[in-house]
C-alpha positions in Angstrom: 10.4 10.4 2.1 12.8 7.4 2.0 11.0 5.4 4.6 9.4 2.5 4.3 5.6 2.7 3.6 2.9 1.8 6.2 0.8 -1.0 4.7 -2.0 -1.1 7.5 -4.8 0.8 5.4 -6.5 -2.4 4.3 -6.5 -3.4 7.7 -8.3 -0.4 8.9 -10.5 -0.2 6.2 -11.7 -3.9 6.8 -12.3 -2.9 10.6 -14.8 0.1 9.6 -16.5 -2.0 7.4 -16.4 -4.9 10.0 -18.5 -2.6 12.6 -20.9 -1.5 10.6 -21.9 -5.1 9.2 -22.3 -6.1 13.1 -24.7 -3.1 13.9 -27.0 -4.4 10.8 -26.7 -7.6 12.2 -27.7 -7.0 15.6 -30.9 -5.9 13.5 -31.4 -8.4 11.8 -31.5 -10.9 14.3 -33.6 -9.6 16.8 -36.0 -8.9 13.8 -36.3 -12.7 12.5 -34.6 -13.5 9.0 -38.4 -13.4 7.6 -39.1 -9.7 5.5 -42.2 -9.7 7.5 -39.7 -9.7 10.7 -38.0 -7.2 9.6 -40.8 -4.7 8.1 -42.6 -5.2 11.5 -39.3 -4.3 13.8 -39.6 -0.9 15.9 -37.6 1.7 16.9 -38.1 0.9 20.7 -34.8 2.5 22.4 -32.2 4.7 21.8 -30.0 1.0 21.0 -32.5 0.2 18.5 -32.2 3.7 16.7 -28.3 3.2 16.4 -28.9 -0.2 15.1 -31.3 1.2 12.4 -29.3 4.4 11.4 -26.3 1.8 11.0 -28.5 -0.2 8.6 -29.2 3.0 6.6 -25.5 4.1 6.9 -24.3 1.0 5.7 -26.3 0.6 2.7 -25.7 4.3 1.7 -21.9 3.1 1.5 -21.9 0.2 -0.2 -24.2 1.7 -2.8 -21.6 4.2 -3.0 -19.0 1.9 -4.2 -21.3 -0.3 -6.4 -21.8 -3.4 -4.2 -25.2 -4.4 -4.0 -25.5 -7.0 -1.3 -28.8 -8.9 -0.7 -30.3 -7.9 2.9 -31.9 -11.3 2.7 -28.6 -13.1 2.3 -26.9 -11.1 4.8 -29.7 -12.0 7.5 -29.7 -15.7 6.5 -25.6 -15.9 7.1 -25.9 -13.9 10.1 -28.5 -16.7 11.4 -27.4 -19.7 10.3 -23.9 -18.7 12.4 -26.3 -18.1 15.2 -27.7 -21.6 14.6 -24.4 -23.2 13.7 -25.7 -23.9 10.2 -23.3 -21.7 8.5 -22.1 -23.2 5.1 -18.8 -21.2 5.3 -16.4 -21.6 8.4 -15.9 -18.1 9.6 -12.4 -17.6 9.3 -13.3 -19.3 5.4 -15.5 -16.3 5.2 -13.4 -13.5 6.7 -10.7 -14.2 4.4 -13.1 -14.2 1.5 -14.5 -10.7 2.7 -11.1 -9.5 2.9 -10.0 -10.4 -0.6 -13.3 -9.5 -2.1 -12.4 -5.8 -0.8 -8.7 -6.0 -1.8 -9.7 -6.8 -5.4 -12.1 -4.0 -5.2 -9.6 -1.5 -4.2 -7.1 -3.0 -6.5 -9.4 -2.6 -9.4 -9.8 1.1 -8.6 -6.2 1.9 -8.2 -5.8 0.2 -11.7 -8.0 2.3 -13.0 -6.9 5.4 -12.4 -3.0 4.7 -11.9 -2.8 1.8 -14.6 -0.9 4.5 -16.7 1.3 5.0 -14.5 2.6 1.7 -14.4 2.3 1.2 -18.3 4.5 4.1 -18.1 7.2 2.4 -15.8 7.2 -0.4 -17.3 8.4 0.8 -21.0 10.6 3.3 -19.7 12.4 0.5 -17.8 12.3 -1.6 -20.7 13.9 0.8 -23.0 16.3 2.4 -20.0 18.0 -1.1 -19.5 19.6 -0.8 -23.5 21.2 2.2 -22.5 25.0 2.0 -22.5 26.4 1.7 -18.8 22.7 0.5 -17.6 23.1 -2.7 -15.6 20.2 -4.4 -14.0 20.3 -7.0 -10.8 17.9 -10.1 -10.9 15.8 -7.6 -8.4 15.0 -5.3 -11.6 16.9 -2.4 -10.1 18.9 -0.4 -12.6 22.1 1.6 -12.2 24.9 3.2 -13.9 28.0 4.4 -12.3 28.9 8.2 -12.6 31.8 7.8 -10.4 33.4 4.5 -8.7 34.8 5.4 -5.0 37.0 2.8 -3.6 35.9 2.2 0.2 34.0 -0.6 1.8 30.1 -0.6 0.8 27.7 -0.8 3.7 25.6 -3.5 4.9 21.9 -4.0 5.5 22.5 -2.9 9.5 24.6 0.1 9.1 23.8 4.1 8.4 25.1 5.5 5.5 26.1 9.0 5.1 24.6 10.4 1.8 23.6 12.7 -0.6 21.0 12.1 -3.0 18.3 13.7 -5.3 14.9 12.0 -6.5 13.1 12.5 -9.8 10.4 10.5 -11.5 10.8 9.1 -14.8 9.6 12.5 -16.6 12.8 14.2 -14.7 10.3 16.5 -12.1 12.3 16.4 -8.6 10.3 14.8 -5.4 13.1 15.2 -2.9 16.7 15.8 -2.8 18.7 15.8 0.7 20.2 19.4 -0.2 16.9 21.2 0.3 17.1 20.3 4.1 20.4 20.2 4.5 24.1 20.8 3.6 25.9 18.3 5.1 25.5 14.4 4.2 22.3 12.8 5.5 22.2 9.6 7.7 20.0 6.8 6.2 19.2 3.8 7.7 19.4 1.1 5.4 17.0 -1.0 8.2 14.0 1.1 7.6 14.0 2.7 3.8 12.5 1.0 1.0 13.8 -2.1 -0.4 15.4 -0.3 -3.7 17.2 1.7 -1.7 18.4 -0.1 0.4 20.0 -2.5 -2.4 21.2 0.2 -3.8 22.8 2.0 -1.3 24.9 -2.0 -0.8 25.9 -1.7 -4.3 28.0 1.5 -3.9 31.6 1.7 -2.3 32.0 4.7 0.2 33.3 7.7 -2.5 31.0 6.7 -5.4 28.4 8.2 -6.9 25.9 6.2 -8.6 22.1 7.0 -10.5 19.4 4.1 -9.7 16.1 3.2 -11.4 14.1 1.4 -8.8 10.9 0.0 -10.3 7.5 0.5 -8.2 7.7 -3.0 -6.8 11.1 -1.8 -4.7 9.7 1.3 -3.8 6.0 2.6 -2.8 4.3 -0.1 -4.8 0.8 -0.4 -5.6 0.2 2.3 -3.1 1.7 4.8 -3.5 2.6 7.9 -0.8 2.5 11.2 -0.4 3.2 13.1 -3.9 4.6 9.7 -5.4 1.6 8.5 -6.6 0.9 4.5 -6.9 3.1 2.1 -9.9 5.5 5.0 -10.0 9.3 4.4 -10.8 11.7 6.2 -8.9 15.3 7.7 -10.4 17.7 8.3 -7.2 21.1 9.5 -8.1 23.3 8.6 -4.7 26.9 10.0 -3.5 27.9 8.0 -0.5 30.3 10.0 1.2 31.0 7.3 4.4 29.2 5.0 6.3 28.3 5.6 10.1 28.0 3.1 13.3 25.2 0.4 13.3 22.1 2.0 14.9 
């Protein structure tokens, strides 16, 4: 659960997308850029069927997501690259395409998790008043329950813990005693960033309670059960520190 999250879903996405453009371009080019081209072009081979059905597949999906691009257009980039007339140098244009999508997705994600962060946000705000609350220039928020007086880890070490997580309405996520009894080993190399300042913070035999914002934790993202924008409440007891992995 504590591990970092993996971040390659735009990427993917943008390589789905980027396959079915090229089967409506193969289309398109062997048909002309002209409508007349295109209206005349026939389903000659099994190729030119898999072209086709890409073309239909590929409009179906975009419609699905509200972006209505111009065949026309489309064709006339797709042959003045062929040309080398293209007005846009293509790595100009795959960087556009990319953040066209990412603002798309973004804007979804708003939508339906933008409470979530609102949320965060002013429960942070008001948690930091709190007596005992301190806050590094990360945003990360803490109060000590019990100060230990042992050597704190570093970035490269394990550290043996305990720990339970909540969200900011108090409903548990995780907590290390439902798998286990004895103290966990977490590897501050490959947990998220909150966490692993945290985890610095703390002298071996202290127990501490953090508030990582989204931004140290699963983001804009999201995983699993924690959904995206959401603040994470650990409360930590690190019991000793292990050998470097």
């Amino acid at each position: 659960m504590l591990s970092l999250p993996k971040l390659n879903f735009k990427t993917h996405k943008m390589k789905i997308k980027g396959l079915t453009l090229l089967a409506v371009a193969v289309v398109m080019i062997a048909t002309s850029c002209s409508q007349s081209g295109i209206k005349s072009a026939r389903l000659k081979t099994p190729e030119d069927s898999l072209a086709y059905a890409f073309g239909v597949a590929n409009y179906f999906y975009y419609q699905k997501d509200s972006i209505n691009m111009d065949p026309a257009l489309f064709a006339k980039g797709m042959m003045d690259a062929k040309n080398g007339k293209n007005k846009i140098e293509d790595s100009k244009a795959q960087a556009y395409i990319m953040q066209y999508f990412n603002k798309k997705q973004q804007e979804k994600m708003d939508k339906v998790y933008g409470k979530n962060r609102e949320a965060s946000e002013k429960f942070l705000a008001e948690n930091k008043k709190r007596d005992g609350v301190k806050e590094t220039e990360s945003g990360l928020q803490y109060e000590v329950i019990k100060m230990g007086n042992g050597p704190k880890p570093t970035a490269d070490q394990v550290a043996k813990i305990f720990y339970t997580g909540t969200f900011i309405d108090g409903s548990k996520f995780d907590s290390s005693l439902d798998h286990q009894k004895e103290p966990v080993d977490m590897d501050l190399k490959g947990v998220i960033p909150g966490f692993k300042e945290a985890l610095q913070l703390m002298p071996v035999g202290s127990k501490f309670k953090f508030y990582i914002p989204y931004e140290l934790a699963y983001g804009e993202r999201g995983r699993g059960q924690i959904e995206p924008y959401s603040t994470l409440i650990f409360e930590i007891e690190l019991v000793d520190i292990a050998s470097s992995k």
